[in-house]
C-alpha positions in Angstrom: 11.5 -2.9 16.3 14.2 -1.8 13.8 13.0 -0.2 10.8 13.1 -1.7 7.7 15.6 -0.5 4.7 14.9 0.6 1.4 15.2 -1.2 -1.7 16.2 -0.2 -5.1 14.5 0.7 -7.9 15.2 0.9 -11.3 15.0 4.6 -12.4 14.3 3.9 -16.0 11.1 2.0 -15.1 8.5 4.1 -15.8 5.4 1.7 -15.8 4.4 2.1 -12.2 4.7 6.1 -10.4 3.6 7.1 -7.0 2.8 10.6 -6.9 2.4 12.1 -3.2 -1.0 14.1 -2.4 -2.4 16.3 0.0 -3.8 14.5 3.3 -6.3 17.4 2.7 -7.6 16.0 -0.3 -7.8 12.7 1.1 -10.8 14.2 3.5 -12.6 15.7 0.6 -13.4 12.0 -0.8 -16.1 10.1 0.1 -14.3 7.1 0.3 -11.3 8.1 2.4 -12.9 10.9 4.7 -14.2 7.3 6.8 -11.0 6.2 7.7 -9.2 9.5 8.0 -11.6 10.3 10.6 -11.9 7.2 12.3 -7.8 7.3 12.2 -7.4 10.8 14.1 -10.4 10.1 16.8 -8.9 6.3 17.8 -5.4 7.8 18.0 -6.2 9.8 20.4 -3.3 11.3 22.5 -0.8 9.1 21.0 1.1 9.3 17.8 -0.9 6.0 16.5 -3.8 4.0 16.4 -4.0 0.1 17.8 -5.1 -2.5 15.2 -7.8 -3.6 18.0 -9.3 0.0 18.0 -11.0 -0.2 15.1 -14.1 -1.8 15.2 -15.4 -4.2 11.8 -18.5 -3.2 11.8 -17.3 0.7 11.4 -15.0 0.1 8.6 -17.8 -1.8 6.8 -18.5 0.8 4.3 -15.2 0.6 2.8 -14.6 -3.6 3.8 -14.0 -4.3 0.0 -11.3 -2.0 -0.2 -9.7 -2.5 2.7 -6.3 -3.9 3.1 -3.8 -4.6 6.2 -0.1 -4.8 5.7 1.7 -6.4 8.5 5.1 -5.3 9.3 7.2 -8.6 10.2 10.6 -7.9 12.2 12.6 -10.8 11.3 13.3 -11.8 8.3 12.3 -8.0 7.6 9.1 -7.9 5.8 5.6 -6.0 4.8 3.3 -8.7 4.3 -0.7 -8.5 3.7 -2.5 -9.4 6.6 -5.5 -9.0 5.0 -6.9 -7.8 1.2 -10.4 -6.8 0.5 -12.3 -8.2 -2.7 -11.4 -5.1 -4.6 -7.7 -5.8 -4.2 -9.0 -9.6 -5.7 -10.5 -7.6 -8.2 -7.8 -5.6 -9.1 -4.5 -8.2 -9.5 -6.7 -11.4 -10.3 -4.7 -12.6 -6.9 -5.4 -12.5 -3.2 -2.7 -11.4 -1.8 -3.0 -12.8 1.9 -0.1 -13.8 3.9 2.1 -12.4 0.6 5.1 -10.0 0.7 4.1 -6.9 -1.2 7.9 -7.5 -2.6 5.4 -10.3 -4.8 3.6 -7.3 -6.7 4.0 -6.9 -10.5 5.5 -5.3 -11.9 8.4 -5.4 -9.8 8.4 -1.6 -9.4 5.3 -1.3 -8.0 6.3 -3.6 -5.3 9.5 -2.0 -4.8 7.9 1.5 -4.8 5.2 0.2 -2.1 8.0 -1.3 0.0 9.7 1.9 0.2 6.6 4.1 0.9 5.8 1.5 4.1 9.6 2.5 5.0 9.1 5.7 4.9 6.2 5.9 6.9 7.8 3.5 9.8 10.6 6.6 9.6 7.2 9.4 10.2 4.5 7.6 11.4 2.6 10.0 9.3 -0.6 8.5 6.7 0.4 8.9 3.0 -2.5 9.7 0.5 -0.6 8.8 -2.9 -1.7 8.5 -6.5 -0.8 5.5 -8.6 -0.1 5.8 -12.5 0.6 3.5 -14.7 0.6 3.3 -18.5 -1.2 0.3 -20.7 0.5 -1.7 -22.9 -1.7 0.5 -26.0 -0.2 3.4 -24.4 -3.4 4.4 -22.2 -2.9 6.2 -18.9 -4.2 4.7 -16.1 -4.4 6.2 -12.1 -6.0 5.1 -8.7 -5.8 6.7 -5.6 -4.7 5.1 -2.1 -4.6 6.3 1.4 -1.8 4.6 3.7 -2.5 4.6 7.5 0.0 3.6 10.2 -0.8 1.6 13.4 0.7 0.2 16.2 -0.1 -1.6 19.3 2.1 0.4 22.3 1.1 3.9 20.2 4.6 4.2 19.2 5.6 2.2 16.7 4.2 0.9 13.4 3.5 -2.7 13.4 0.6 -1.9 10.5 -0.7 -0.5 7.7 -4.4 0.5 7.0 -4.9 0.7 3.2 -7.5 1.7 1.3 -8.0 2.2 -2.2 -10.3 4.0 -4.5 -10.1 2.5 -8.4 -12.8 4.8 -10.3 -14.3 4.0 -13.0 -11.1 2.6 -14.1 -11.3 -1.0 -12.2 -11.6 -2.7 -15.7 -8.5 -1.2 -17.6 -6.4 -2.0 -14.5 -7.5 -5.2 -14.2 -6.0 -5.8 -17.7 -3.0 -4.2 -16.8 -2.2 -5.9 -14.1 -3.1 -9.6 -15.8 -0.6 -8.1 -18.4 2.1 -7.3 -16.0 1.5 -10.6 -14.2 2.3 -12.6 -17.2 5.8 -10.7 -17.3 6.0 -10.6 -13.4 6.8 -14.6 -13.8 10.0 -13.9 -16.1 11.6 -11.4 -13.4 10.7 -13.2 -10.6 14.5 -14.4 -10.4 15.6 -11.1 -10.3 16.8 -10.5 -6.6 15.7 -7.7 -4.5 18.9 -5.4 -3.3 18.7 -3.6 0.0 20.1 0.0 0.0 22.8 0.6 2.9 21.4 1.6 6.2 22.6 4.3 8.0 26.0 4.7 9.6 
């Protein structure tokens, strides 16, 4: 499978930031340390986890904030296979069988995109931090954990995501219905692949 490209982002947009953590930290949280583990004992020998090595019934604790991004070869895309109610409860949206290129604002999307990119390129699980700032000017943060999978071992056809909101589940949720009311006046805007190599 070739790998995806990056696209472009605006740097002047400020609204949406990822901000890259420690895997470290990710196993000191009771919500990610589950799916860290279960991520490095599945793996086993290979560079990556299957899809069909994870049992439901283990990843129950963390069902609601589960989501799977599906990487789809042709036309290139990274598109939710699956969202948990917490992602529902987050955008007002389920994103399903959507691109994440859909998110709003069109940064975060953008931002996402290139991170799943990224992690085709290493293969390696990203533990990231995303801020944002209200429209009254209030910071606002959650933290994610990214983990690649792939069905020969190899290569990333997946993304386990999971996502840990706070106490701040309300604010965002206002944010996002805010940014989703803007999202339908950019939705024109086209989406520009950077160059690939060579």
């Amino acid at each position: 499978m070739a790998l995806h490209r990056p696209v472009a982002v605006d740097p002047k947009d400020r609204r949406v930031q990822h901000a890259h953590l420690p895997l470290a930290q990710a196993l000191d949280h009771p919500v990610f340390r589950l799916p860290c583990e279960l991520w490095q004992r599945k793996r086993g020998p290979r560079r990556l986890p299957s899809r069909s090595d994870f049992d439901p019934l283990e990843l129950k604790p963390i069902l609601s904030r589960l989501m799977l991004i599906e990487v789809v070869p042709d036309p290139p895309d990274f598109r939710y296979r699956l969202a948990g109610t917490l992602s529902r409860d987050l955008t007002g949206e389920d994103w399903t069988g959507r691109s994440v290129l859909d998110l709003v604002p069109p940064q975060h999307g953008r931002l996402l995109w290139n991170a799943l990119c990224e992690m085709q390129q290493t293969l390696e699980p990203q533990y990231v931090q995303l801020s944002a700032i209200s429209s009254g000017g209030q910071p606002l943060s959650y933290n994610v954990l990214r983990l690649p999978l792939g069905g020969d071992g190899e290569t990333m056809d997946m993304a386990l995501v999971v996502q840990d909101h706070g106490n701040a589940l309300p604010l965002l949720r206002l944010y996002f219905d805010e940014q989703r009311g803007e999202g339908s006046i950019q939705a024109a805007l086209s989406v520009r692949h950077l160059p690939g190599p060579g």
